[in-house]
C-alpha positions in Angstrom: -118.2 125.1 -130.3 -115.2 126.4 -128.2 -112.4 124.1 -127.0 -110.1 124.8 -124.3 -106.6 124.1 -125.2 -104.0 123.8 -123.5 -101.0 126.6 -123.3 -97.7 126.7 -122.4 -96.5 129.0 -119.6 -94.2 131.2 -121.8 -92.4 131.6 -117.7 -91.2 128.0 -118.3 -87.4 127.8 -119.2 -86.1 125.9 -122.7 -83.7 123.4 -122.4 -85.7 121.7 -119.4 -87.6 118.7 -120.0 -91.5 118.5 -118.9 -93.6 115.6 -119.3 -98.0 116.0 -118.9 -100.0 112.4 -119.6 -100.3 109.1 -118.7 -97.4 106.3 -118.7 -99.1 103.4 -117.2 -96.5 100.4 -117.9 -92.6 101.0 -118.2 -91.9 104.4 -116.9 -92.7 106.4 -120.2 -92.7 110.0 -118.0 -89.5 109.4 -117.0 -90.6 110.3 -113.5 -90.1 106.9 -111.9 -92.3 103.9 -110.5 -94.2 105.8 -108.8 -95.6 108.1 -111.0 -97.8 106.7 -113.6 -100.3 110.3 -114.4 -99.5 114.0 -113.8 -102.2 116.7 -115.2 -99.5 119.7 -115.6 -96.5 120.1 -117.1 -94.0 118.5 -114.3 -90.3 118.9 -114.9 -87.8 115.4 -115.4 -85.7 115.6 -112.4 -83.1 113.8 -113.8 -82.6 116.0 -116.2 -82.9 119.3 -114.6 -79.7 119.6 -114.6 -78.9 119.1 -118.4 -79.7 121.5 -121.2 -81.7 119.8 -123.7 -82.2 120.6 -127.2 -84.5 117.6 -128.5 -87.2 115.1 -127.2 -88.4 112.5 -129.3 -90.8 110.0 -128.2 -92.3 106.6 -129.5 -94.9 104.3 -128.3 -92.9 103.2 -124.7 -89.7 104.9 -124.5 -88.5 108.3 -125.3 -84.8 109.8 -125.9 -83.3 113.6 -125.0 -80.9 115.4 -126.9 -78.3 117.6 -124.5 -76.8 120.8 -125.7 -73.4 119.0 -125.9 -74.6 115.6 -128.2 -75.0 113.3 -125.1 -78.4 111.0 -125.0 -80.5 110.6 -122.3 -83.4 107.6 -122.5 -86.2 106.3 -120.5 -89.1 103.9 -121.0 -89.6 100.6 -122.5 -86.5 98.3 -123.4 -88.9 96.6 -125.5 -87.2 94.6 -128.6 -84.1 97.0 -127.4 -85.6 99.9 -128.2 -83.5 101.9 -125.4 -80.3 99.8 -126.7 -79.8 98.0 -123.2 -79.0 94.5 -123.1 -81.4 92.7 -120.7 -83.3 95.4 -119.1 -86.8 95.9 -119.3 -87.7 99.4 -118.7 -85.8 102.4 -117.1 -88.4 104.2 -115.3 -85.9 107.6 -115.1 -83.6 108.7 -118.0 -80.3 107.6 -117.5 -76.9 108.5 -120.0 -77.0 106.3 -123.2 -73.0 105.0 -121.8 -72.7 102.4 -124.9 -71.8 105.3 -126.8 -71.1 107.9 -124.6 -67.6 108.7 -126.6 -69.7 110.0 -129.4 -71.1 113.8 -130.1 -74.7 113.4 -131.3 -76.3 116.3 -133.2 -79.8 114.4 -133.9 -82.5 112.0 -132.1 -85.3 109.9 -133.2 -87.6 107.3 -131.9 -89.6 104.5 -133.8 -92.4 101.8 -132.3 -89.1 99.7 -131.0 -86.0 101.4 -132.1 -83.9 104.5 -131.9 -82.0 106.4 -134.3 -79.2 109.2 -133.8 -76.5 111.1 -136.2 -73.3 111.4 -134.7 -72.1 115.1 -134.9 -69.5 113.1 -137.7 -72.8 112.3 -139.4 -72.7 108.7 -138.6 -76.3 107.0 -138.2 -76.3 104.4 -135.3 -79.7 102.3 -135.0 -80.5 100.2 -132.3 -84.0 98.3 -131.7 -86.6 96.4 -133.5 -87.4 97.5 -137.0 -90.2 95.6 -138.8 -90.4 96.4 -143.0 -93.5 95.9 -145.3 -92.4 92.6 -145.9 -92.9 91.2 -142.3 -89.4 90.7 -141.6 -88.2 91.9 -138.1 -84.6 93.1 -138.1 -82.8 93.2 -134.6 -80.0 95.7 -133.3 -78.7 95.7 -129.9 -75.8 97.4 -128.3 -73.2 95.4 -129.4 -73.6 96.9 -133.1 -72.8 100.2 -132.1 -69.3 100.1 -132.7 -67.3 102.3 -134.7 -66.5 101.4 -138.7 -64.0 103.4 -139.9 -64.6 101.8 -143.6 -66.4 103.2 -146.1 -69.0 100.8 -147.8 -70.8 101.8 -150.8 
């Protein structure tokens, strides 16, 4: 049995962001409202203009990396999984401004929460995070200040 799979147009430039699928509820492509389904790779226009190193996506939202540490997310606010008090979903990628004095050098994403190391190799969380024991642990924007202490 063959399968077609699907290959990426080596004519495509790195650093853009594309986005192929289906993001029915909160804006998970990152293309708007409007567009809920596109069957070829379609570029982000918000961030045509940036020059991305990393995406990392999750189960509603998903963050970019730039070339010069700043994050970019888009999706489902769910639990505070994009880190912004009382919104629901961004439906376009918008700058991560609650720490947009800090140089990030890595992204990730969970089910409802975010991750990123700080170029100083500072973790910052923000988010939902549920452990084995069935205890939910919240985050929201208002934790991501700077601690210049050292705990051990």
């Amino acid at each position: 049995m063959e399968i077609d799979m699907p290959t990426i147009d080596s004519s495509i430039p790195s650093g853009k962001a594309y986005v192929i699928g289906t993001g029915e509820a909160y804006g998970e492509l990152g293309l708007g409202d409007d567009v809920t389904s596109v069957s070829r790779l379609t570029l982000i226009e918000a961030l045509k203009d940036e020059d991305i190193v990393d995406v990392q996506s999750s189960y509603m939202h998903s963050l970019a990396l730039t070339k010069n540490g700043k994050i970019w997310s888009w999706g489902g606010n769910e639990f505070g999984a994009l880190g912004r008090e009382g919104i629901e979903s961004i439906p376009q990628p918008i700058r991560h401004i609650s720490i947009k004095y800090t140089k990030f050098s890595k992204i990730a994403c969970g089910y409802t929460y975010s991750m990123a190391i700080s170029s100083k190799g500072q973790l910052y969380t923000w988010g939902t995070f549920m452990v084995s024991l069935e205890c939910w642990l919240y985050y929201d924007a208002r934790h991501l200040a700077h601690d210049k202490k050292k705990r051990y």
